[in-house]
C-alpha positions as CSV (number, residue, x, y, z in Angstrom):
1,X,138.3,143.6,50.0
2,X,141.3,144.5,52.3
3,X,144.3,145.2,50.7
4,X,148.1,145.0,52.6
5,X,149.9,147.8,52.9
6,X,153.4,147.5,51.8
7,X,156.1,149.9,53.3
8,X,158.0,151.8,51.2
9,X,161.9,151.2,50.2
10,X,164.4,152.5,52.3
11,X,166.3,155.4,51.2
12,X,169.2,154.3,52.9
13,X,170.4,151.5,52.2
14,X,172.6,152.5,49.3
15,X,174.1,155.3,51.2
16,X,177.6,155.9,52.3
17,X,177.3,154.7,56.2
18,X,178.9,156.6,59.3
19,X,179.0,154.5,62.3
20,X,178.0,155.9,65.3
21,X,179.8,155.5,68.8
22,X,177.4,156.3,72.1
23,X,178.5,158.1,75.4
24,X,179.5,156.0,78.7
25,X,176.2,155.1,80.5
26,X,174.0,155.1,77.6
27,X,173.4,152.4,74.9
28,X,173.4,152.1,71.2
29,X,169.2,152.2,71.3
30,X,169.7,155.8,73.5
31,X,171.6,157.0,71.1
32,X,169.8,156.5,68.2
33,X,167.1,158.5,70.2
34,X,169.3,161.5,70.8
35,X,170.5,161.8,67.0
36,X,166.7,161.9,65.8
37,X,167.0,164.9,64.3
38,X,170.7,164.1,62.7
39,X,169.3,161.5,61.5
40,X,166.4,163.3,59.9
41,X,168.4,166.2,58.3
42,X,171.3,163.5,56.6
43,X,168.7,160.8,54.9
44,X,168.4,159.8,52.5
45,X,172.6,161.0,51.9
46,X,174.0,159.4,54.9
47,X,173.1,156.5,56.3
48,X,173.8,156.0,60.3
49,X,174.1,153.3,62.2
50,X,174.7,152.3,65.9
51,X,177.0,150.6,68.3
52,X,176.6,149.1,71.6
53,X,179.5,149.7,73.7
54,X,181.5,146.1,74.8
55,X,181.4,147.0,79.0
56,X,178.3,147.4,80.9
57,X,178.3,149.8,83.8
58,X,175.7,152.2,85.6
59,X,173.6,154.5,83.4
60,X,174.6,158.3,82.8
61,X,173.1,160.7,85.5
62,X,172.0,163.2,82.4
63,X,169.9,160.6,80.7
64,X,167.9,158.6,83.8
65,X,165.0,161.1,83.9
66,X,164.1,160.7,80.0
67,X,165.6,157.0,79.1
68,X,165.4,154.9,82.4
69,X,164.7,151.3,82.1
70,X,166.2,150.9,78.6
71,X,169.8,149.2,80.0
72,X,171.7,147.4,80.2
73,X,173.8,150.7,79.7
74,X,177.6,150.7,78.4
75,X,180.5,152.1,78.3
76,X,183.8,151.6,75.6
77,X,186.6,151.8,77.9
78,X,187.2,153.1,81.9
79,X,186.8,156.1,83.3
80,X,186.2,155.7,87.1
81,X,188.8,153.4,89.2
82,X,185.7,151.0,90.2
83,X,185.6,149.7,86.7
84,X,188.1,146.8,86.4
85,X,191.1,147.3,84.3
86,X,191.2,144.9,81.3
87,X,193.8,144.2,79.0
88,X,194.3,146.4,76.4
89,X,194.3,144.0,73.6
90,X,191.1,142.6,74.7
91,X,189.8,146.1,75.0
92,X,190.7,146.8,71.8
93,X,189.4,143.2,70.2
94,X,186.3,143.9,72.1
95,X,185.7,147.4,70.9
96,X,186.2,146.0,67.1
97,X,183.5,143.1,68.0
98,X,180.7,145.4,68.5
99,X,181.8,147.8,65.9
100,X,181.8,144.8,63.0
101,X,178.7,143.3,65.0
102,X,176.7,146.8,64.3
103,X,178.0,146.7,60.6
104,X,177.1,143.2,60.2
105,X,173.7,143.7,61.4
106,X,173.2,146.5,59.5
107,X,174.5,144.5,56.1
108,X,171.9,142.3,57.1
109,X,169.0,144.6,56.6
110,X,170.1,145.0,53.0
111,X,172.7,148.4,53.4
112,X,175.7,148.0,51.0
113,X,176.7,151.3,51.6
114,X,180.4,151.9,52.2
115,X,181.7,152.7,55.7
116,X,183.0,156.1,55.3
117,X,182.8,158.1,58.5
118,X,182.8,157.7,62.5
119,X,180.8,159.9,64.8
120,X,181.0,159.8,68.3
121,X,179.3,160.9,71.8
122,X,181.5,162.2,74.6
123,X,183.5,159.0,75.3
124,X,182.3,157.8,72.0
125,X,183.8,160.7,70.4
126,X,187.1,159.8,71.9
127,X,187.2,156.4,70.6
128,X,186.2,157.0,67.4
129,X,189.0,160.1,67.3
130,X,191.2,156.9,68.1
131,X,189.5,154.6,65.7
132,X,190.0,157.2,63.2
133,X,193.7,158.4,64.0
134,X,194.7,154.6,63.6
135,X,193.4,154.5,60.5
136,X,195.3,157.5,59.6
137,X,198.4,155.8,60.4
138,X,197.6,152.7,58.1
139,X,197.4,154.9,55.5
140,X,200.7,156.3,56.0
141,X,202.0,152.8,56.0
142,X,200.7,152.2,52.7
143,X,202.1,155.2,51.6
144,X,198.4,156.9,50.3
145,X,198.8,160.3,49.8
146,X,195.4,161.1,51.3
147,X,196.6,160.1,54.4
148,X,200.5,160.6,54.5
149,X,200.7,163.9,52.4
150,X,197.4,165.0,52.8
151,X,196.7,166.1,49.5
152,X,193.5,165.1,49.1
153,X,194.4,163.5,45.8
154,X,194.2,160.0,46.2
155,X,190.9,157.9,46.5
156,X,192.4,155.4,49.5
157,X,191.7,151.6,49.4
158,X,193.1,150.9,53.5
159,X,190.8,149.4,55.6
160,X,191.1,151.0,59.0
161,X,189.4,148.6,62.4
162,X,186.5,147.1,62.1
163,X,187.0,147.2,58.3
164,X,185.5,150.6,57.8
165,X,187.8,153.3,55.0
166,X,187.1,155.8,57.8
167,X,187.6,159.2,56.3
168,X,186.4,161.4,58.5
169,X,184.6,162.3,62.0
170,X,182.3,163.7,64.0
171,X,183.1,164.5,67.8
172,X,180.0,165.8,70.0
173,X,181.7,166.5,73.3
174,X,184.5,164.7,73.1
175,X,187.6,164.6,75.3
176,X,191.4,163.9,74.9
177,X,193.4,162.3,74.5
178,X,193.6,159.8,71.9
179,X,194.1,156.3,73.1
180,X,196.0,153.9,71.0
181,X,193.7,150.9,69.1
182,X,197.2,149.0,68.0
183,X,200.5,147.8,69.8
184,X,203.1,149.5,68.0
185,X,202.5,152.8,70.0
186,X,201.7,151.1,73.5
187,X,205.0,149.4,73.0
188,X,206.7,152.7,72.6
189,X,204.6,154.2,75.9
190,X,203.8,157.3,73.3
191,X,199.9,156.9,73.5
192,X,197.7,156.3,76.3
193,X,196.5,152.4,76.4
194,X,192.5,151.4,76.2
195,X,192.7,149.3,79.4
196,X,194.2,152.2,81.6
197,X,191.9,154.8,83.2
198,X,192.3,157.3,81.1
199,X,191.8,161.3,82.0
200,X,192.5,164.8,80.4
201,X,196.2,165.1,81.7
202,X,197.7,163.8,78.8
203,X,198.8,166.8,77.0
204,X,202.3,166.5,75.8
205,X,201.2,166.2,72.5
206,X,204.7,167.1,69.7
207,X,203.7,169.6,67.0
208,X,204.4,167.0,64.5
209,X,203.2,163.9,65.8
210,X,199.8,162.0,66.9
211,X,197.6,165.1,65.6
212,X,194.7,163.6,63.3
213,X,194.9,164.9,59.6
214,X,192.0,163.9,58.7
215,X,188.8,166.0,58.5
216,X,186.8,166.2,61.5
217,X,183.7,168.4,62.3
218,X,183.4,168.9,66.7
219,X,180.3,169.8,67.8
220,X,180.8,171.7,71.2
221,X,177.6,172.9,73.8
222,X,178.4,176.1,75.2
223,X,176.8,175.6,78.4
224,X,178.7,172.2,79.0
225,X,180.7,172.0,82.0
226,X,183.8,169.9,80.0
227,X,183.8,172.5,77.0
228,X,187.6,173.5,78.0
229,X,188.9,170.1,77.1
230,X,186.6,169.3,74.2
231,X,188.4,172.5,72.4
232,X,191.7,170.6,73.7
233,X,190.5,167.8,71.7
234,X,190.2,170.1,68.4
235,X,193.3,172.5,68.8
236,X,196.2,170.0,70.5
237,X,194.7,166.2,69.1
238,X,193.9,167.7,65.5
239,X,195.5,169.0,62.8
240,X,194.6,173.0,62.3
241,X,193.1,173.4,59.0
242,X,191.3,170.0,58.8
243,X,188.6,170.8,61.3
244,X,185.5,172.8,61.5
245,X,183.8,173.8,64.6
246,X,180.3,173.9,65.5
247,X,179.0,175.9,68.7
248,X,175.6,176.1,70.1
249,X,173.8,177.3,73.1
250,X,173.4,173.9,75.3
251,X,175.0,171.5,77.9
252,X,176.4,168.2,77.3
253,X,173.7,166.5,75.1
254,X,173.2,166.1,71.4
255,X,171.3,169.0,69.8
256,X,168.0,168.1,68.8
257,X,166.3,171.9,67.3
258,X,166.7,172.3,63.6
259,X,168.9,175.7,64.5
260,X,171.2,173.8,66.3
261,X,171.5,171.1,64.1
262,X,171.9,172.1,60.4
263,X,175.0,173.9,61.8
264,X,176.3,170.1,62.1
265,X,174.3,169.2,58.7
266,X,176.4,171.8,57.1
267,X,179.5,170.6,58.2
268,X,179.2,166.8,58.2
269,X,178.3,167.7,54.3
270,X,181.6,169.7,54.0
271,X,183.8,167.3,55.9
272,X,182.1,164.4,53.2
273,X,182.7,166.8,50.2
274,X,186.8,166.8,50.9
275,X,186.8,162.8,51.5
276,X,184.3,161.9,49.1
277,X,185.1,163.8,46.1
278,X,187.3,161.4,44.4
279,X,184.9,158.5,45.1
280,X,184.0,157.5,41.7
281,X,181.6,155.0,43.2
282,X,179.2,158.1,44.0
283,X,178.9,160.0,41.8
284,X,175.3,160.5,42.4
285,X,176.5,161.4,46.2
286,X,178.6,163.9,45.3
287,X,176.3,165.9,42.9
288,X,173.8,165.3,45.8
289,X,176.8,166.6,48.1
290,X,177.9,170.0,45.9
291,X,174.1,171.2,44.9
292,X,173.0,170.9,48.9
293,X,176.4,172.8,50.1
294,X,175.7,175.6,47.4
295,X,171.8,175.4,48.6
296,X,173.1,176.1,52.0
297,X,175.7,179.0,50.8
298,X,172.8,180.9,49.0
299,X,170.7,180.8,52.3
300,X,173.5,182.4,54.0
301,X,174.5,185.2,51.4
302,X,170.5,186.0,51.3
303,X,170.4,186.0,54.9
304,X,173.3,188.5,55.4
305,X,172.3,190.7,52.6
């Protein structure tokens, strides 16, 4: 007698979600691939789920010897004049389509999770810097302390694009600068538009103005050859005091060993512990949250005794 085997529940699908954002010349499915080991070390207390970029375009050199043949690659936004300029509110709408298409699909599958965090790839990591600084600015317009006074007070009920309450980030490699996901700012020329080629020459950043407030963990390779401007992204793009910086010995790829990685476990966790802890709505998460971030502090005070 032959009985079926029935798979057991997902872990997941309660958990607070972070939407991931891949690189340019990779896709969604890639992506997913690289983070294995993200993934791994944040179930069953994150949930993360994965975009496809709106543009197709050639793969990435750095990922043709292992993931070949798994295209049709993509890319969020320009970066080399061949790819043709597109209007920036389509560019924007676009980018929002295949963010609420990931969610949608993911809802789907039976997650009811809320959508609490971004983290991004290289370009990836720029647009969801952008994605998260405009939701920053939303929050100011509704006059939330957590975003305009930053006192970390104040639960937040603004829905930032795509309809995620993103409240924090995770940059792996990313660039400046910010690009601007709303017209108010492109109408003023003070941010750099989605449809324009964008490069790392915008610097003129004021002391007081377009720096993200709101917690972000950046993950930087030491052996990758853009390094100089991902730490642009951190000290000029971002406020100091809000961010926490992770290095590790490797080129521009995701880290995959568990020594490189629960580095960025401990982090992510920290970064959710500021944002999360006046989520009434997880309670659960953040008993889950404090008793692994002591775990991790007890590890560390052993290790340097």
């Amino acid at each position: 007698m032959s009985t079926s085997w029935t798979p057991p529940p997902d872990p997941t699908l309660h958990a607070p979600r972070i939407l991931c954002l891949h690189g340019g010349g990779t896709t969604a499915q890639v992506f997913r691939a690289q983070c294995r080991s993200l993934i791994h070390h944040l179930e069953p207390h994150f949930r993360l789920v994965f975009a496809d970029g709106p543009f197709t375009c050639p793969p990435h050199a750095a990922i043709i010897p292992v993931y070949q043949g798994m295209g049709p690659y993509r890319r969020w936004m320009r970066w080399a004049p061949s790819q043709a300029a597109v209007d920036d509110d389509v560019v924007i709408e676009k980018i929002e389509t295949q963010m609420r298409g990931a969610m949608e699909a993911d809802a789907k599958l039976g997650a009811d999770g809320e959508w609490v965090g971004l983290l991004g790839f290289s370009q990836g990591a720029k647009v969801a810097a952008s994605v998260l600084y405009e939701s920053q600015l939303r929050g100011q317009e509704a006059g939330e302390g957590m975003y305009a006074g930053w006192d970390g007070e104040e639960e937040g009920s603004v829905e930032g694009l795509a309809g995620g309450k993103w409240r924090f980030g995770v940059f792996m490699a990313g660039s400046p600068p910010l690009v601007s996901m709303r017209g108010r700012e492109r109408a003023r020329g003070t941010m750099p538009r989605p449809g324009e080629l964008t490069d790392n020459s915008w610097t003129d950043v004021q002391e007081s103005m377009y720096r993200l407030r709101l917690p972000t963990v950046h993950v930087h390779g030491l052996r990758d050859g853009g390094l100089p401007v991902h730490r642009q992204l951190m000290n000029v793009y971002c406020e100091k005091g809000t961010t926490a910086l992770v290095e590790w010995d490797g080129d521009h790829r995701v880290p995959i060993k568990s020594s490189d990685v629960k580095p960025v476990i401990d982090a992510i966790f920290n970064a959710a512990r500021v944002r999360l802890s006046s989520l009434s709505v997880y309670p659960h998460m953040q008993m889950k949250l404090t008793s692994f971030i002591r775990k991790q502090e007890s590890r560390r005070i052993c290790h340097n005794v």
